[in-house]
C-alpha positions as CSV (number, residue, x, y, z in Angstrom):
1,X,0.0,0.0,0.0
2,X,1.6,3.6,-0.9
3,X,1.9,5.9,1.5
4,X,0.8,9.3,1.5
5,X,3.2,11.9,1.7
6,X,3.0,13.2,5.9
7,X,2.2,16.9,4.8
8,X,-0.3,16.4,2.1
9,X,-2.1,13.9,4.9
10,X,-2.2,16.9,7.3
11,X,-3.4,19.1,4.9
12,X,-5.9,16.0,3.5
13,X,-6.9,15.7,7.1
14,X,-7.2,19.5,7.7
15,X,-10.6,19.4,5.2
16,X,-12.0,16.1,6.4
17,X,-11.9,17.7,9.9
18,X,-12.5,21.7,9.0
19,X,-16.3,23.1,8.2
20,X,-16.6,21.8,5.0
21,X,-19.7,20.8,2.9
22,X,-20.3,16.7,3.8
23,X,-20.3,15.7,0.1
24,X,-16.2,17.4,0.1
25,X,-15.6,15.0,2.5
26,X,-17.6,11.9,1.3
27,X,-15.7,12.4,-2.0
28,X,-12.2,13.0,-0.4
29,X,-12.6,9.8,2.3
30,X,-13.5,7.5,-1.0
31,X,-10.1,8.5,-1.9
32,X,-8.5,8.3,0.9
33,X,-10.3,4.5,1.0
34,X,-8.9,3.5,-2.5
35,X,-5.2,4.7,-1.8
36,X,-5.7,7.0,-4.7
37,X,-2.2,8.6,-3.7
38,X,-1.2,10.2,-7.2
39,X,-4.9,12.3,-7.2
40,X,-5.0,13.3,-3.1
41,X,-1.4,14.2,-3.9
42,X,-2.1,16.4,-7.1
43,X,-5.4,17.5,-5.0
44,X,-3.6,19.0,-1.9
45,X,0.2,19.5,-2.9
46,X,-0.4,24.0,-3.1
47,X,-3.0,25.8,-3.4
48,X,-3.6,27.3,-6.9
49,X,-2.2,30.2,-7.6
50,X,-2.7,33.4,-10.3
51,X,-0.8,32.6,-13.7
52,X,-0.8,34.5,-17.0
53,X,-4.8,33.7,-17.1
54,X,-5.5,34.1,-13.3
55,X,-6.5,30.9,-11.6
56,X,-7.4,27.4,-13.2
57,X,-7.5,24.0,-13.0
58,X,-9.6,20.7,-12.7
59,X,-12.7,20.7,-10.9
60,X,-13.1,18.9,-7.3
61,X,-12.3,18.5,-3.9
62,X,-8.8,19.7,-2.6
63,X,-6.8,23.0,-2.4
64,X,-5.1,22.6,-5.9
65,X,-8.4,22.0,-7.4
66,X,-11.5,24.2,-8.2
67,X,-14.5,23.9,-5.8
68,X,-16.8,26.6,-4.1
69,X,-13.5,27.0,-1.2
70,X,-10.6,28.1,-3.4
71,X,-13.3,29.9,-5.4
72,X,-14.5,31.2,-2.0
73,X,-10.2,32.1,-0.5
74,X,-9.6,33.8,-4.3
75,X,-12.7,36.1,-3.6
76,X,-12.2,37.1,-0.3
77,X,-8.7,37.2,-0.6
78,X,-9.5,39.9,-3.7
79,X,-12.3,41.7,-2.0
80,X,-9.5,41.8,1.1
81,X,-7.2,43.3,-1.3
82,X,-10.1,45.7,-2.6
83,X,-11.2,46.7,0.9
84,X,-7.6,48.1,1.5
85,X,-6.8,49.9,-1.7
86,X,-10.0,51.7,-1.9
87,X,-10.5,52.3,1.5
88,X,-13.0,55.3,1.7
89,X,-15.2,54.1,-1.7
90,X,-17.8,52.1,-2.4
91,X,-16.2,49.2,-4.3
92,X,-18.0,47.8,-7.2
93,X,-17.1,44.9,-9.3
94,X,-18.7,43.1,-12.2
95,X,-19.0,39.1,-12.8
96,X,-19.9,37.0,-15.4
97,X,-19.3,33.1,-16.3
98,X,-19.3,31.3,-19.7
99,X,-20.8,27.5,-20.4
100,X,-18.5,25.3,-17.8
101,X,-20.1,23.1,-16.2
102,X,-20.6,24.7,-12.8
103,X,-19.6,27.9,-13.9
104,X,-22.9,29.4,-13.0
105,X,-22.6,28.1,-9.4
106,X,-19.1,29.5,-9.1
107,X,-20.2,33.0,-10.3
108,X,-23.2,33.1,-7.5
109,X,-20.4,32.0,-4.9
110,X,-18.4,34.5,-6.4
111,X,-21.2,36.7,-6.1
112,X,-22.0,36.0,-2.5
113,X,-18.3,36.5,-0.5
114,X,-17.9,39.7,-2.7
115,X,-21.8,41.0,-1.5
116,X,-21.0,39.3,2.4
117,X,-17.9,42.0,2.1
118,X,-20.1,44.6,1.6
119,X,-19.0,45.1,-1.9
120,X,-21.8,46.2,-4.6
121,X,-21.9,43.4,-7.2
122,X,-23.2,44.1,-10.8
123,X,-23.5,40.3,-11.9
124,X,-25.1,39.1,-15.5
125,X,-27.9,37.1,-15.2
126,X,-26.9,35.0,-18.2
127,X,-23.5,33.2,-19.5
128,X,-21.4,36.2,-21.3
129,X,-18.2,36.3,-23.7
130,X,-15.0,37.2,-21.3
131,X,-14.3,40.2,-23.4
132,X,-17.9,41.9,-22.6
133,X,-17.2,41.3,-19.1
134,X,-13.8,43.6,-19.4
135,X,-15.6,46.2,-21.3
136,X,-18.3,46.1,-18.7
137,X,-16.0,46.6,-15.8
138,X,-14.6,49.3,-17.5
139,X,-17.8,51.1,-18.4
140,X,-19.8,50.6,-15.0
141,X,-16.7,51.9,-13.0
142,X,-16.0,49.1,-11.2
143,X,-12.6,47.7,-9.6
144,X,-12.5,44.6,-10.2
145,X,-14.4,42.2,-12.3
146,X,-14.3,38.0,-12.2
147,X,-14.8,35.7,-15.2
148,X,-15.6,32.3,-14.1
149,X,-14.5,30.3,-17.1
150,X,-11.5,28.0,-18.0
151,X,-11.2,29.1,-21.7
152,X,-10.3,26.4,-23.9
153,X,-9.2,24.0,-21.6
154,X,-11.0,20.5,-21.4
155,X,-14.5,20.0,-20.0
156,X,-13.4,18.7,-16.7
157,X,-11.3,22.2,-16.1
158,X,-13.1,25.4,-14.5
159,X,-11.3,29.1,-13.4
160,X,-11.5,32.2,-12.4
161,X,-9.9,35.6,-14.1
162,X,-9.5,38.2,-12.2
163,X,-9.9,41.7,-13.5
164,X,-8.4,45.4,-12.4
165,X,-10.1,48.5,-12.7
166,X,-8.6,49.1,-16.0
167,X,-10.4,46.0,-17.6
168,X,-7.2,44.0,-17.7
169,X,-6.1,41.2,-15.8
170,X,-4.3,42.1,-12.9
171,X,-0.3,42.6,-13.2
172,X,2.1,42.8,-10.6
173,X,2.7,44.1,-8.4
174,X,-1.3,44.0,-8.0
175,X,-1.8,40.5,-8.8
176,X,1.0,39.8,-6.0
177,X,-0.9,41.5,-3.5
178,X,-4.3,39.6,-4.4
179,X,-2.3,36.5,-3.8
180,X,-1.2,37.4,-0.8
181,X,-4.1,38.2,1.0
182,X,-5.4,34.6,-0.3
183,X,-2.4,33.1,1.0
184,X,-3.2,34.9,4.0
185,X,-6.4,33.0,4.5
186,X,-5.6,30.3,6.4
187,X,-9.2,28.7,7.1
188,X,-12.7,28.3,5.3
189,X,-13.5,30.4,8.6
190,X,-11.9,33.5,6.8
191,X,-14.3,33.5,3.8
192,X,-17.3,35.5,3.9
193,X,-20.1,33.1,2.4
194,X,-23.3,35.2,3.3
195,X,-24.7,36.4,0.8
196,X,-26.2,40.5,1.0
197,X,-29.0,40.5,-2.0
198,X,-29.1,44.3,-1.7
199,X,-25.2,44.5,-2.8
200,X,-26.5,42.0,-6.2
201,X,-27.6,43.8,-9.3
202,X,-28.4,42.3,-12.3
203,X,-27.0,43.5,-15.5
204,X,-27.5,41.8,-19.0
205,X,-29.1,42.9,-22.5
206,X,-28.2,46.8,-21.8
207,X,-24.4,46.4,-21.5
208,X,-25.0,43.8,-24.8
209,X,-26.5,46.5,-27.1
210,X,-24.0,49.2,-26.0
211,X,-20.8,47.0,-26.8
212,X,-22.1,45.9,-29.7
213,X,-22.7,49.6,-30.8
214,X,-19.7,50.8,-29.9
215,X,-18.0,47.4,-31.5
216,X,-19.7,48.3,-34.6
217,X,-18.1,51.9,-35.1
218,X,-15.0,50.7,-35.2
219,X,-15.6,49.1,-38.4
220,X,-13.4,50.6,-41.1
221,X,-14.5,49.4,-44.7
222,X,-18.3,50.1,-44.6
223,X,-18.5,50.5,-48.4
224,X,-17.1,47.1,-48.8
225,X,-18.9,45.5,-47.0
226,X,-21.9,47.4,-48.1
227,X,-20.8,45.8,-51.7
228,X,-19.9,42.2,-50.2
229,X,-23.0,41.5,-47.5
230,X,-23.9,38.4,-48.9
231,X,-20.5,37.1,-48.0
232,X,-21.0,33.3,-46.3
233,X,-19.8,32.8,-43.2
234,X,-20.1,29.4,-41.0
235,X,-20.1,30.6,-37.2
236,X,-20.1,28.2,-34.7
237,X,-19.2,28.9,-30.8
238,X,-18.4,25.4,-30.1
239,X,-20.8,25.2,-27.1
240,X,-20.1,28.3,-25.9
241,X,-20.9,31.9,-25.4
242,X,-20.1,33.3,-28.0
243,X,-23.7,32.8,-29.7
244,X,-25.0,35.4,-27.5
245,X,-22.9,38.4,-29.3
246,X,-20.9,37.1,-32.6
247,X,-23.9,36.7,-34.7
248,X,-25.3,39.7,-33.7
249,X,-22.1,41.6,-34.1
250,X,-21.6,40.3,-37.6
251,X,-24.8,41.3,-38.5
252,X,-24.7,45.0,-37.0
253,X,-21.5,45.2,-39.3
254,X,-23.8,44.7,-41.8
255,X,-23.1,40.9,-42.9
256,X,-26.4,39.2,-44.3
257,X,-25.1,35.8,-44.6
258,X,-23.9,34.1,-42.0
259,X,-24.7,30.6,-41.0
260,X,-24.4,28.8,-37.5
261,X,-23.3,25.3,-37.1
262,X,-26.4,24.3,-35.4
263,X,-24.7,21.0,-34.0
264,X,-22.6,23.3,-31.7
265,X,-24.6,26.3,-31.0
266,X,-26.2,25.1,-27.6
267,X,-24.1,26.0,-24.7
268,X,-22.8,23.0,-23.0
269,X,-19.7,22.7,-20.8
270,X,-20.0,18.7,-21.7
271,X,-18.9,20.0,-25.1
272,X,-20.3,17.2,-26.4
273,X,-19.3,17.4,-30.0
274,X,-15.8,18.0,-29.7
275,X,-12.3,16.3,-27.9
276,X,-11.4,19.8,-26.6
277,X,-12.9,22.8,-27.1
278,X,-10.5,24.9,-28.7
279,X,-10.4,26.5,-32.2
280,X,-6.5,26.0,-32.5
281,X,-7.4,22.0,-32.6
282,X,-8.3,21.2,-36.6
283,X,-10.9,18.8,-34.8
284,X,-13.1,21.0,-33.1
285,X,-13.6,22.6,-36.6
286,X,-14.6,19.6,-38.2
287,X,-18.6,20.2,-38.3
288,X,-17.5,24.1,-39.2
289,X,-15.6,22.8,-42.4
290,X,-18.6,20.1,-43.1
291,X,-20.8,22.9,-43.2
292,X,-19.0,25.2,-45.2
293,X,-18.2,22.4,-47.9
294,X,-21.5,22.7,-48.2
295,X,-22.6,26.1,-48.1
296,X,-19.4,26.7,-50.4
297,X,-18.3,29.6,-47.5
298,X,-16.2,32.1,-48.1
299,X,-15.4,32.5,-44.2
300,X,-14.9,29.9,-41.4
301,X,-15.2,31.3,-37.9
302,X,-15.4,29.6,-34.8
303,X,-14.9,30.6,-30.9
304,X,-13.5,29.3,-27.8
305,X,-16.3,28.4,-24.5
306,X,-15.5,31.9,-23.3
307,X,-15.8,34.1,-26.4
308,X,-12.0,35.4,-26.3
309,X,-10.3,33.2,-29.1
310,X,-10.9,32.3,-32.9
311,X,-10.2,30.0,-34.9
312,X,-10.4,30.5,-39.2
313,X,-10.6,28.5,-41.9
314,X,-10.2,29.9,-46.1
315,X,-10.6,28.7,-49.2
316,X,-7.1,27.8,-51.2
317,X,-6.0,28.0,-54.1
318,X,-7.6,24.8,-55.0
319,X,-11.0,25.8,-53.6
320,X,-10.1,23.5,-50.4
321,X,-10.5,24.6,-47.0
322,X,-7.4,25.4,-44.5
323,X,-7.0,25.9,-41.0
324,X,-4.6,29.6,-40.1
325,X,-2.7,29.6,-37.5
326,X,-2.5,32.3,-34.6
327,X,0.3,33.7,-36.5
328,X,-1.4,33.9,-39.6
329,X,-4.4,35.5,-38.8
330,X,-2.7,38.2,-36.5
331,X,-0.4,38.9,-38.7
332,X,-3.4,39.1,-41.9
333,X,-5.5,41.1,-39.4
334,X,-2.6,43.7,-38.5
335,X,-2.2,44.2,-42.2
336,X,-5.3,44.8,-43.1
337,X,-6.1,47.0,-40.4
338,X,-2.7,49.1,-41.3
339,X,-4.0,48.8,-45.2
340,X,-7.3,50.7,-43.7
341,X,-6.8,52.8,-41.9
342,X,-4.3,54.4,-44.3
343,X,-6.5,53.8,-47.5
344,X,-9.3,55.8,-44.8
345,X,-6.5,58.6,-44.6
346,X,-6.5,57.6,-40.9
347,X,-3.0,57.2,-40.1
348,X,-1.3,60.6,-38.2
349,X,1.9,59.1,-36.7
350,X,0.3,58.8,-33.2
351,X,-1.2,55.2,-33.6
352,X,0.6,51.7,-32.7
353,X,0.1,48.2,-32.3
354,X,1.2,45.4,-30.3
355,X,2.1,41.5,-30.1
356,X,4.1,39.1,-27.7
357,X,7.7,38.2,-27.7
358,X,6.4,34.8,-29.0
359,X,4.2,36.0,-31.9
360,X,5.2,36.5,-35.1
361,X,7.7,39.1,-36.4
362,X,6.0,39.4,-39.1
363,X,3.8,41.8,-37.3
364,X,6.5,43.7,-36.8
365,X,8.1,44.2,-40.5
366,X,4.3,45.4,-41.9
367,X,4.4,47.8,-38.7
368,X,8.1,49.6,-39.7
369,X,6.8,49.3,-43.5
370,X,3.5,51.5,-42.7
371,X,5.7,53.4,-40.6
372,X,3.9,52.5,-37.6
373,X,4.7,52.2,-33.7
374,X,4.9,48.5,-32.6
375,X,5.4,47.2,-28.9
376,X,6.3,43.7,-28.0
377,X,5.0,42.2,-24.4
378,X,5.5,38.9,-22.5
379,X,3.3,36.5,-23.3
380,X,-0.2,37.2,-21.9
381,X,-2.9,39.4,-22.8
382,X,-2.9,40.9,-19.8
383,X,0.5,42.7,-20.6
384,X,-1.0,44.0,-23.7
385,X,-3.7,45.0,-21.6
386,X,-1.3,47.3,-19.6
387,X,0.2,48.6,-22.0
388,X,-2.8,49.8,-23.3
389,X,-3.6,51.3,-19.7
390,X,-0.5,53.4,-20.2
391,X,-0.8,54.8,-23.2
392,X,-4.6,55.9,-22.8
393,X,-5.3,59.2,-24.1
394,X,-1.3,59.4,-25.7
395,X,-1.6,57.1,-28.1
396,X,-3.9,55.4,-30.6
397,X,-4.2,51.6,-30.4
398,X,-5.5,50.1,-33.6
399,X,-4.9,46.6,-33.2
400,X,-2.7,43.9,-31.5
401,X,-2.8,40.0,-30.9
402,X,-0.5,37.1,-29.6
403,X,-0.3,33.6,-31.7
404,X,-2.4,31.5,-29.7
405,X,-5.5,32.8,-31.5
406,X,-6.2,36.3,-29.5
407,X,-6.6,39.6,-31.0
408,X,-8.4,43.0,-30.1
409,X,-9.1,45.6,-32.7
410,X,-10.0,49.7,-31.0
411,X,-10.0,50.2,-27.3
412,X,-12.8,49.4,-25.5
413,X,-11.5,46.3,-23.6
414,X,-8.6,45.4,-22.3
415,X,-8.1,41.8,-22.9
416,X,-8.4,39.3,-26.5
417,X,-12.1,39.4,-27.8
418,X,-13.3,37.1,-30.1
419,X,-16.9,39.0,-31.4
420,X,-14.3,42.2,-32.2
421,X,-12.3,40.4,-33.6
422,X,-14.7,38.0,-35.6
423,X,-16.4,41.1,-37.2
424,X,-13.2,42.3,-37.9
425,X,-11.9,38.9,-39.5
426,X,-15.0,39.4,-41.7
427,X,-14.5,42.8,-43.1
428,X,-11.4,42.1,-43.6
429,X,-12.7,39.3,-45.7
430,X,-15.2,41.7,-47.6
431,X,-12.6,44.0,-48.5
432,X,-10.1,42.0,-50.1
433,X,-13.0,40.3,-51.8
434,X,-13.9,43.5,-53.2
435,X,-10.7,44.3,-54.1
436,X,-10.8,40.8,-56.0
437,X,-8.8,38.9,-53.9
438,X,-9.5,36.1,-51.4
439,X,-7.9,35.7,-48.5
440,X,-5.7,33.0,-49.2
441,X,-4.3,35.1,-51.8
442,X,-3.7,38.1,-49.7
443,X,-2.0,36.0,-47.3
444,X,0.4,35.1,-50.4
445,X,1.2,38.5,-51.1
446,X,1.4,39.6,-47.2
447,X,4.8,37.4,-47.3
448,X,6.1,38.2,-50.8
449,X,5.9,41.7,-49.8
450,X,7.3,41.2,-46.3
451,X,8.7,38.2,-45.8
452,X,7.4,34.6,-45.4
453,X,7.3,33.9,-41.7
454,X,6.4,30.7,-40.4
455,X,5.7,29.5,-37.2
456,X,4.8,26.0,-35.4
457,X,4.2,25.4,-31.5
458,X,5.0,22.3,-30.0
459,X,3.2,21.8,-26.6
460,X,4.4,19.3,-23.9
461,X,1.5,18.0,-21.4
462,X,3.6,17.2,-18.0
463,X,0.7,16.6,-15.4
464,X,0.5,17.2,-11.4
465,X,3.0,17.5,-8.9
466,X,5.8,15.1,-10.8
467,X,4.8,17.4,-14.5
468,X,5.8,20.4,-12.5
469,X,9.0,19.1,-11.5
470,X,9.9,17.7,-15.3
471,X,8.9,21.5,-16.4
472,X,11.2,22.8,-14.4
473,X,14.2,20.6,-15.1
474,X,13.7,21.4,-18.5
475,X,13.8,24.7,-18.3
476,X,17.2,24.5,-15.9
477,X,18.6,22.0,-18.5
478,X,18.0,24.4,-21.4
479,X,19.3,27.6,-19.2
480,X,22.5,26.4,-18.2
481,X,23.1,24.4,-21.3
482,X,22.0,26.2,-24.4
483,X,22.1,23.9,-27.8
484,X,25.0,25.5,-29.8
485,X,23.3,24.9,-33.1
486,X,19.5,24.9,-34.3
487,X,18.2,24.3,-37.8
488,X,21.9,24.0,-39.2
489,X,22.2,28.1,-38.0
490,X,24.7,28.7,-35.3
491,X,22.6,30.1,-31.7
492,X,24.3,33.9,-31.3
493,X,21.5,35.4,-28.7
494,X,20.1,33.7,-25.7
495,X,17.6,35.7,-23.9
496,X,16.6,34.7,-20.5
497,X,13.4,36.7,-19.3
498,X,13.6,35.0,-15.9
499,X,16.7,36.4,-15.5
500,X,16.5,39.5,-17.2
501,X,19.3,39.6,-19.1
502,X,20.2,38.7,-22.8
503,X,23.7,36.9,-23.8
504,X,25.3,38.1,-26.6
505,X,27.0,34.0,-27.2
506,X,29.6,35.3,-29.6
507,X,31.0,38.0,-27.3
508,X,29.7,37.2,-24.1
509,X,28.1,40.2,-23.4
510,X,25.5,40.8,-21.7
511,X,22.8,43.3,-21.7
512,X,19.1,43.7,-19.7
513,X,16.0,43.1,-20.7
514,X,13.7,45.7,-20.1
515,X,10.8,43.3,-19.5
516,X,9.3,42.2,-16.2
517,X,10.5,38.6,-15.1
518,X,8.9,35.2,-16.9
519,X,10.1,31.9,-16.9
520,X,10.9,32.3,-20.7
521,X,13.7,31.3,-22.8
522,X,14.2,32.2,-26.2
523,X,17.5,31.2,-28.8
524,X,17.7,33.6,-31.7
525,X,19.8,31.7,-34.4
526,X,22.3,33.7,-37.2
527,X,20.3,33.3,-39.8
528,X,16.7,34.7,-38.0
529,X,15.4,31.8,-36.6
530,X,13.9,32.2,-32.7
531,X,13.2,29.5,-30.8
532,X,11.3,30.3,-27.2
533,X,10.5,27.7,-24.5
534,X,8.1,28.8,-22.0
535,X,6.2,26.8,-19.5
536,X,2.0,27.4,-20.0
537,X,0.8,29.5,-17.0
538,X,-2.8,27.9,-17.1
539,X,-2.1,24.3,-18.6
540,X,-0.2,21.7,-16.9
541,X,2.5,22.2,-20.3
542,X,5.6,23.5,-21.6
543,X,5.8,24.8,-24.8
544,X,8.6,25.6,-27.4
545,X,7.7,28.3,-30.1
546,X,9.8,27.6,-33.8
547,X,9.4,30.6,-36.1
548,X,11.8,30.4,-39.3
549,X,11.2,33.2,-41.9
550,X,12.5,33.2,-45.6
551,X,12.1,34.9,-49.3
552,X,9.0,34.4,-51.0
553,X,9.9,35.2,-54.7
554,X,6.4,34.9,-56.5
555,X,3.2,32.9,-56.0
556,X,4.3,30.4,-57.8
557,X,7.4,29.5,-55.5
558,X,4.7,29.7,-52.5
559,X,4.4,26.1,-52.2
560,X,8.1,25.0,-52.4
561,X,9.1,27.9,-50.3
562,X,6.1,26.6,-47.9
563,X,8.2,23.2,-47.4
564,X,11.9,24.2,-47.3
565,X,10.6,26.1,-44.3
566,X,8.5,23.6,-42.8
567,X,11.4,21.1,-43.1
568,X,13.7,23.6,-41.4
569,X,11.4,24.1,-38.3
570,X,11.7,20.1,-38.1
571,X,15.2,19.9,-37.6
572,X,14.8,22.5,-35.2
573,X,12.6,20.2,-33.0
574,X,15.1,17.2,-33.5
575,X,18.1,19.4,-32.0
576,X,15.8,21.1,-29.3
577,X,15.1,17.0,-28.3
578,X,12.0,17.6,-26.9
């Protein structure tokens, strides 16, 4: 029989002994019963903590796991936090949830320590798209705001992102201080579960019509779409929320056309059509691409449970449907919003964009060709987010995104929306089409012009207490050890974010980053490559980011050029040995 480790049996014993609900227990002592070491350890090893997406994990009993107490410590320990900044104010915060399973109940916990706190909730009655709930923290005035959700994660996963006054996930040194005071709560005694209705108000189709109004004056190319409203477009939110606001948004834009994948349109945290629910997987597309084979679409769209990714699909060059990557479509949408703005005679000098240190620099060379201001951030939204926060009223932001499938167009959030950035994706679909191009062939002509960039992310699942431990050994391995060589290209930078330096390897020197510190390595080879390992700060995974970039001569070497490159990003992945 295998023993349990003496301090995760104290802390195991802690909640079979502390003023926990009887079913926490009951499931907890059938674990105990079964010697079910590896889950009781992965249950109560630490307590969950704040990562680039706030806090998340699988659902059930322990203090590494999500269940009405670590929702009920993360609230209190915020409203704590809340109490103390804003001492002489009535504190307000918003809250919404997405389609999890037992996301609803987790929002009216959430709901009831902030009210027992005496803090005025505005909470929507209904499941709501992450990005709404930013822009609604942001427009009520509130301090805070909590999205129950888990994103794209697998249906057994719930969370909880917490939001600053700005609209963005909380950065340090704030989001230190929130996890201190929930570090500080030692007991379930400390959490306020009494719930005040008279701090509750309910907020729902009001806050929908004014985002989607002022989402819809953003848009840039009117006129084309004007000529190209009968566009088709297959829309499906795989289960979740985004049917409540991307139809509607795409037809406010003025898009006649568009056509759901009814399959998938019920909200459902079961997710019952799909192996994950997240629109970077080919297969949670595959009813999407069914449908528009035979609708003959011009536009695939589909969202992620909480409404803050997309996923797209075109039409090739052979009429065939393909999946773009993060990369692609950022990169497309950053273009195309440059291309407008300055066709619109928008452009005065004061405007910029933004993408992470892991995106694509292709981004960056349209930016210095439109003579436009570009910013690189650690990975994160949230980062974007902040920088936004700064430049407010300075600067202009037009658009920005990171590769794993995020992207905000104008201002009025600060963190990735997916209805934006769907009606965006759209026009920007009408407006090459009326210019007599598709997609697929803009895309073509984005990398002749600019350079063909291309990018592939390899992601390493390493679960539970002994995943952590692998992660970590990794990263050591690949800190103090750096491969000489990648892709046949000699390594010449190495820039370690943890550490805040970079390492120039041919001269030794050494210069800092001026970025704040994440566990984030990247290799920059002599002939442009840049290779960045980074452990997931919401998924139990490590991940290693390959972006290669060549010369695309014409159209015609588009396809040969496409596998030279693809061929180079695999010996990459041989040397990294991973």
């Amino acid at each position: 029989m295998q023993a349990l480790d003496p301090t995760i049996l104290q802390k195991v014993n802690s909640w079979l002994q502390g003023n926990y609900d009887a079913d926490v227990k009951q499931q907890i002592q059938k674990l105990l019963d079964e010697n079910a070491v590896t889950e009781l350890t992965d249950s109560f090893y630490r307590n969950l903590e704040f990562g680039t997406g706030g806090l998340r994990g699988t659902m059930g009993p322990g203090s590494n796991r999500i269940n009405k107490y670590t929702i009920g410590a993360a609230t209190q320990g915020l409203a704590n936090y809340l109490k103390k900044k804003y001492p002489n104010e009535k504190v307000k915060v918003a809250i919404a949830h997405d389609s999890r399973n037992n996301a609803d109940l987790f929002s009216n916990i959430t709901a009831e320590v902030f009210s027992a706190n005496g803090i005025h909730v505005y909470f929507f009655k209904a499941l709501r798209p992450t990005p709404e709930l930013s822009f609604a923290v942001r427009h009520l005035g509130c301090k805070s705001g909590v999205m129950l959700t888990a994103s794209h994660n697998p249906k057994e996963y719930n969370g909880y992102k917490a939001y600053g006054a700005d609209g963005g996930q909380f950065v340090f040194p704030e989001d230190q201080a929130v996890m201190d005071e929930v570090a500080a709560i030692k007991s379930i005694d400390d959490i306020h579960f009494e719930r005040v209705d008279e701090n509750i108000e309910l907020i729902g189709e009001e806050i929908d019509q004014l985002y989607l109004d002022k989402i819809t004056e953003l848009s840039v190319s009117k006129d084309a779409i004007k000529r190209q409203k009968d566009l088709k477009i297959v829309y499906s939110p795989i289960h979740g929320t985004g049917i409540t606001l991307v139809p509607k948004a795409l037809e406010m834009f003025g898009f006649e056309n568009v056509i759901l994948v009814d399959e998938q349109t019920t909200p459902d945290g079961n997710f019952p059509t799909v192996i994950y629910p997240n629109p970077e997987e080919k297969e949670a597309l595959t009813l999407a691409l069914k449908k528009a084979k035979e609708v003959d679409a011009d536009l695939v769209l589909a969202t992620d449970p909480d409404a803050d990714r997309v996923g797209i699909a075109i039409k090739n060059n052979d009429n065939e449907f393909i999946l773009l990557n993060g990369n692609q479509t950022g990169s497309m949408l950053i273009n195309y919003l440059l291309s407008a703005w300055e066709d619109a005679g928008k452009l005065t000098g004061k405007e910029y964009i933004v993408k992470t240190i892991v995106t694509s620099n292709l981004i960056e060379a349209i930016a210095k060709a439109k003579g436009v201001k570009f910013f690189n951030t650690l990975t994160g939204f949230k980062y974007i987010g902040e920088l936004m926060t700064q430049l407010e009223g300075k600067e202009t932001f037009i658009g920005g995104g990171e590769e794993s499938y995020g992207y905000l167009v104008g201002e009025l959030v600060r963190d990735k929306d997916a209805v934006v950035s769907s009606a965006f994706i759209a026009e920007m679909t009408a407006y090459y089409k009326d210019k007599g191009s598709s997609l697929f062939q803009a895309l073509i002509d984005t990398y002749i012009q600019y350079g063909f960039y291309k990018e592939k992310l390899i992601s390493i699942t390493k679960k539970g207490k002994s995943g952590a431990e692998d992660i970590k050994a990794m990263m050591e391995k690949f800190r103090t050890n750096p491969p000489a060589t990648l892709g046949g290209s000699k390594v010449v930078t190495l820039k370690d974010y943890e550490m805040g330096v970079e390492t120039d390897l041919n001269t030794t020197n050494v210069t800092k980053l001026e970025f704040p510190k994440s566990d984030v390595l990247q290799f920059i080879t002599e002939d442009g490559s840049i290779i960045s390992a980074r452990p997931s700060g919401t998924e139990p995974k490590i991940k290693f980011y390959c972006s290669v970039n060549g010369k695309l001569a014409s159209k015609e070497a588009y396809e040969e050029t496409d596998k030279q490159l693809d061929a180079k990003i695999d010996t990459i992945i041989k040397d990294l040995g991973v």
